[in-house]
Every structure is written in structure tokens, then in C-alpha cells.
C-alpha positions in Angstrom: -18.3 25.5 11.6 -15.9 23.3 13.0 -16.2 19.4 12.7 -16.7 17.1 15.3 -13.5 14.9 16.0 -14.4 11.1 16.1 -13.6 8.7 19.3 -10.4 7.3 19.2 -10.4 3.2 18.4 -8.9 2.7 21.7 -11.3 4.9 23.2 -14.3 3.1 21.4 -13.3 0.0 22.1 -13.3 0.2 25.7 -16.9 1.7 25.6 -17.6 -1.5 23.6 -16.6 -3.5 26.1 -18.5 -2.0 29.1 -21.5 -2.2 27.3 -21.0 -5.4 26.3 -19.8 -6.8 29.8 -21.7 -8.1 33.3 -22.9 -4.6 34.0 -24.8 -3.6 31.3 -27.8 -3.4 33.5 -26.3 -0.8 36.1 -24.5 1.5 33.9 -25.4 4.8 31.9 -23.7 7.5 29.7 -21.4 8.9 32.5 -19.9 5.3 32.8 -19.4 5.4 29.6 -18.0 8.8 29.2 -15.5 7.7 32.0 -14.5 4.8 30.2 -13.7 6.6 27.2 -11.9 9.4 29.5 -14.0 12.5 28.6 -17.0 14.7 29.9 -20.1 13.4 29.4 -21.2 16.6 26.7 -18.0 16.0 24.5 -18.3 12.4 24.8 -22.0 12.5 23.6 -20.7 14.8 20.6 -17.6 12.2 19.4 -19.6 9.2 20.1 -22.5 10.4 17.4 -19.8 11.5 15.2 -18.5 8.0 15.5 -21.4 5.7 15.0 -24.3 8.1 14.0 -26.3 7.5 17.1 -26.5 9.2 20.3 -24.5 6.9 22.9 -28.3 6.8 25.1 -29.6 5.5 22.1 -26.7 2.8 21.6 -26.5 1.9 25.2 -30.5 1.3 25.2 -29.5 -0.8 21.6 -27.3 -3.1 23.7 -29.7 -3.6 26.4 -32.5 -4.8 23.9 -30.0 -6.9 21.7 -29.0 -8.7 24.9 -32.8 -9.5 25.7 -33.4 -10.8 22.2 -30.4 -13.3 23.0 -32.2 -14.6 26.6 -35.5 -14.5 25.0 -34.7 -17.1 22.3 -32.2 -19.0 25.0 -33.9 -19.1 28.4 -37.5 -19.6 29.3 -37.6 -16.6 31.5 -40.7 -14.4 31.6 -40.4 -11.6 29.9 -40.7 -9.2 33.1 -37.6 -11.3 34.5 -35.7 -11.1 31.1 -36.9 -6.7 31.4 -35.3 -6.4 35.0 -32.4 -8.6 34.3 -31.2 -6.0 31.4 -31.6 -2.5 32.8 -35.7 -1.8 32.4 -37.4 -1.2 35.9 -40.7 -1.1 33.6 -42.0 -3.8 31.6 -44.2 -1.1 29.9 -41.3 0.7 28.6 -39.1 -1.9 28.0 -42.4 -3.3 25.7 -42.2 -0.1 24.0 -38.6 0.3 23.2 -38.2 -3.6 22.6 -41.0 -3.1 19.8 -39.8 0.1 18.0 -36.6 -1.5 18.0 -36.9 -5.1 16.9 -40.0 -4.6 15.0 -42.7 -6.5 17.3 -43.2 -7.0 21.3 -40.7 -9.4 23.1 -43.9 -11.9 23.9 -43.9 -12.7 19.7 -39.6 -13.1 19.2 -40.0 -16.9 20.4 -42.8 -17.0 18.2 -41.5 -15.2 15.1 -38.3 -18.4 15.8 -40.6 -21.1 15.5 -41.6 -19.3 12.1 -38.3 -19.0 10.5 -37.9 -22.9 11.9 -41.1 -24.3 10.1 -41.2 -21.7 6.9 -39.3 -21.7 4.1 -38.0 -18.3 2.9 -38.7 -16.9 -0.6 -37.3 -13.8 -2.4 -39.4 -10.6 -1.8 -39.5 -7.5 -1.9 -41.4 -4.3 -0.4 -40.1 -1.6 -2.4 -42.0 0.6 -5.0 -41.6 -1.3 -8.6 -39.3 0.5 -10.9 -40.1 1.7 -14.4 -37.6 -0.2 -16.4 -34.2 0.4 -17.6 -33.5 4.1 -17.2 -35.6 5.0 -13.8 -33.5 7.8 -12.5 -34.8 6.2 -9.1 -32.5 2.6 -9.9 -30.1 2.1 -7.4 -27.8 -0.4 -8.5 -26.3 -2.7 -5.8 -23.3 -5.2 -6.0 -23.5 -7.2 -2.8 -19.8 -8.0 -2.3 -19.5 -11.1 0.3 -15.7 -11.5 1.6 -16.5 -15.0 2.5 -17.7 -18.2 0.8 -21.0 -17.9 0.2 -22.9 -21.2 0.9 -26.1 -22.1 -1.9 -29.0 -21.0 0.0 -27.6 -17.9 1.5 -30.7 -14.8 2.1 -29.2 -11.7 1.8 -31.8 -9.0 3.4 -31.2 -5.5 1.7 -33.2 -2.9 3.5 -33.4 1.2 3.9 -33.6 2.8 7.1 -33.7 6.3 8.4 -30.3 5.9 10.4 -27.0 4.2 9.9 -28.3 1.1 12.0 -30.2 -1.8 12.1 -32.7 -0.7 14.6 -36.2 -1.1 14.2 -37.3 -2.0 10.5 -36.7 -1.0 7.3 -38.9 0.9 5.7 -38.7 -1.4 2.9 -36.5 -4.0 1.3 -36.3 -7.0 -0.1 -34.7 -10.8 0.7 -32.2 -11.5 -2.2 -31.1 -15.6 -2.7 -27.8 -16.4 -3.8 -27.2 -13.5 -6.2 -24.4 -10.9 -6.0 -26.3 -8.0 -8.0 -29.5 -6.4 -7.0 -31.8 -3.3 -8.2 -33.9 -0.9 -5.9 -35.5 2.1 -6.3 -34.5 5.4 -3.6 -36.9 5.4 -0.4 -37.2 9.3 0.5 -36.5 9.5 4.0 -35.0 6.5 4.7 -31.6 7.3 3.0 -29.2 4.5 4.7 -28.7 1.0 3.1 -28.3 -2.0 5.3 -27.6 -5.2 4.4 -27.8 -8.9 6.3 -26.0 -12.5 4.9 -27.3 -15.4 6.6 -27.5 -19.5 5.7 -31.4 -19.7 5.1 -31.4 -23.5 6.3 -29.5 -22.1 9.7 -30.7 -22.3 13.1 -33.6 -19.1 13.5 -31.5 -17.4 16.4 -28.8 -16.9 13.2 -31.6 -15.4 11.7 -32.5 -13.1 14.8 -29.3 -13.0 17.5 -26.9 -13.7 15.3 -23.6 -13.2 17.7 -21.3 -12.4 14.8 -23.3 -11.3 12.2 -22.1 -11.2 8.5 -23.2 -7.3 7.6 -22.9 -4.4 5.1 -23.6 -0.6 6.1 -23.1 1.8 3.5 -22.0 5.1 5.2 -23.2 7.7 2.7 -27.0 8.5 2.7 -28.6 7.6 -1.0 -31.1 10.0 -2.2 -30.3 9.9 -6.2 -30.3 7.2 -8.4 -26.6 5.3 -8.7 -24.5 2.0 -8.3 -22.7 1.1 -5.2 -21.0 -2.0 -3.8 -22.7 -3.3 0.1 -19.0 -5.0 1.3 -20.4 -7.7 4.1 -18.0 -8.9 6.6 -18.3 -11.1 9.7 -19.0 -8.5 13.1 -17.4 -10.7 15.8 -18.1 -7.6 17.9 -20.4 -5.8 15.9 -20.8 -1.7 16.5 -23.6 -2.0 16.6 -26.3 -4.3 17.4 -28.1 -6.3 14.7 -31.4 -5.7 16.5 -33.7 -5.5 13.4 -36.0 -8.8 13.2 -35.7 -8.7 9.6 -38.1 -12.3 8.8 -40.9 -9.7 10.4 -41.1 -8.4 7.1 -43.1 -11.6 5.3 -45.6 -10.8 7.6 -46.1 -7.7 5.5 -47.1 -9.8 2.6 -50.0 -11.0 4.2 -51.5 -7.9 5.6 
């Protein structure tokens, strides 16, 4: 079975751009197989070999990541803040804005006057391990390539995909420490992690526009140690759409 080649950088980065730019409203996967200068089937193919998502599934990403950024910057409705990013629904954009972010677009400017007025605490929402020797350990060195200010949260979640869409299904908030143990999450295989300033403005919390992130690109499924490398995203792959302080909320429940 042959492999599936990968877009070229030059190639992805013009994609990037289009989705990023002015019309991200109008366009759709043929625009974006134009821009990359191939047919819309082998384009689909090289994009998901590139970044582990189909690119209907990234271009909808980009669309919801820019209405997180007007929600928490403009007092637009949030029918006006639908239409102005592609969705000619407010139904389905309420639907794919949820599964993505992790709850309705009515509650982000909510969830920001949270993460102003709360103070973070470590967590976690994984399964406790059995000591020393769980074959189920994971042992993760959280490798920062900048200064890391006292107070930084470093969110450490699994998902079911190579990117922070929707929430984890589980995780934990980490404070200023550089070595962290989890136990394997069966069907949620990908680790994400998410370095942010916990006395920082909420929106750095939940738009950040250059995120300091760690993806590692291997699915986990056995016990062993590996090193999340963060680095600033001044344009990130992929959207940071995950509303990671969501997950105190589970504490409560």
C-alpha cells in the first residue's frame, strides 16, 4: 500500500494564508485545493496526511477559532458574529461552535469573566494511578523553549485527534513544574499540551493569537516517558479552539 505524500511547506503555507485572510467566509475546499495547485481528491488525501484532519474539518476549525476572537472582542450578537464567519445557520454554527470549543458561543464571554474573577488551581481529571510501577504511567517532561514566568498553567490533555478541538477527554492543569505523570486514556491516544501566564488577560487563556503549544505526533496507548516540546505558534496549524478553563467546571458536576 502506497503512502500518502505530504503537502509541500510552500504549498501549506499558502493554504494557511487563505484561510486565515479576509475571505474566510466565502471560501471552501476547492479554493483551497487551487491554492495549493492540485485536485480537490489528491489535495484532501496530502492535506490529512499533513495535519491529521480532513481540510473540511480544518477550514470549519478556522471559521470557529475566528468567532471565539470576535466573541471575546466585539459586542456583536452571536447570529451577527455566525453570518460574519461563513455559517448561514445559527443552529449549526451552535452546534459545531459547541463540539468544538467545549460549550455554546452565548457562555465564551461568560467562561472570560470566570478565568478574570477565579483563581486557577492544579487539577486533574484523569483516572488515579496505582503507584510506582503502573504499566499505565506515562511519564511526561514538559520542555518549555522559553522563560517560563512563576505562575505559568500548563494544561496537559488527551484527545482522540492530533488537535485541540473540542475537549480532552481528560487532563490535568500543571503549575510551574517541568515533570508530570498520567495514566493512558484508551481512545483518546493524542497528547496536547497548553503554556499560558495564569495572571494573563482571559482571551490568552481562550484566543490566544500565538499560542505557546506542544503536540506529540505519535498516538500513546502503553505506558512510557516522553518529552511535550512547547513553542510559541505565531501562525499556529492549527487552531487552539479547545476552551481548556471549561474543564473546572467538571469538578463541580
Amino acid at each position: 500500500m502506497s503512502t500518502v505524500a505530504q503537502l509541500e511547506p510552500h504549498a501549506m503555507q499558502r493554504v494557511q494564508a487563505l484561510a486565515g485572510g479576509p475571505d474566510l467566509a466565502e471560501i471552501d475546499v476547492m479554493d483551497l485545493a487551487d491554492e495549493a495547485g492540485y485536485s480537490a481528491y489528491h489535495f484532501s488525501r496530502m492535506f490529512r496526511a499533513t495535519l491529521g484532519l480532513s481540510p473540511g474539518r480544518y477550514l470549519s476549525a478556522m471559521r470557529v477559532a475566528e468567532a471565539k476572537r470576535l466573541l471575546l472582542t466585539c459586542t456583536e450578537p452571536v447570529i451577527d458574529v455566525a453570518a460574519a464567519v461563513g455559517f448561514s445557520s445559527l443552529s449549526s454554527f451552535t452546534r459545531r461552535f459547541a463540539a468544538s470549543v467545549g460549550l455554546p458561543p452565548g457562555d465564551l464571554r461568560h467562561l472570560a469573566d470566570e478565568v478574570a474573577e477565579q483563581p486557577f488551581r492544579e487539577f486533574s481529571l484523569c483516572s488515579a494511578l496505582e503507584g510506582p510501577g503502573d504499566p499505565r504511567t506515562v511519564d511526561i517532561t514538559l520542555d518549555l523553549d522559553e522563560a517560563e514566568e512563576p505562575g505559568t498553567g500548563i494544561w496537559v490533555g488527551w484527545y482522540s485527534a492530533p488537535a485541540p478541538i473540542g475537549l480532552p477527554s481528560a487532563g490535568m492543569l500543571a503549575i510551574d513544574q517541568r515533570h508530570v505523570q498520567l495514566p493512558v486514556c484508551p481512545g483518546s491516544p493524542w497528547l496536547l499540551g497548553f503554556a499560558v501566564p495564569l495572571g494573563g488577560h482571559p482571551h490568552d487563556h481562550l484566543a490566544p493569537p500565538a499560542p505557546l503549544t506542544a503536540v506529540h505526533m505519535a498516538p500513546v496507548t502503553t505506558g512510557c516517558a516522553i518529552t511535550l516540546a512547547f513553542s510559541r505558534q505565531t501562525r499556529p496549524a492549527l487552531p487552539l479552539l479547545s476552551a481548556l478553563p471549561v474543564l473546572r467546571r467538571r469538578l463541580l458536576d
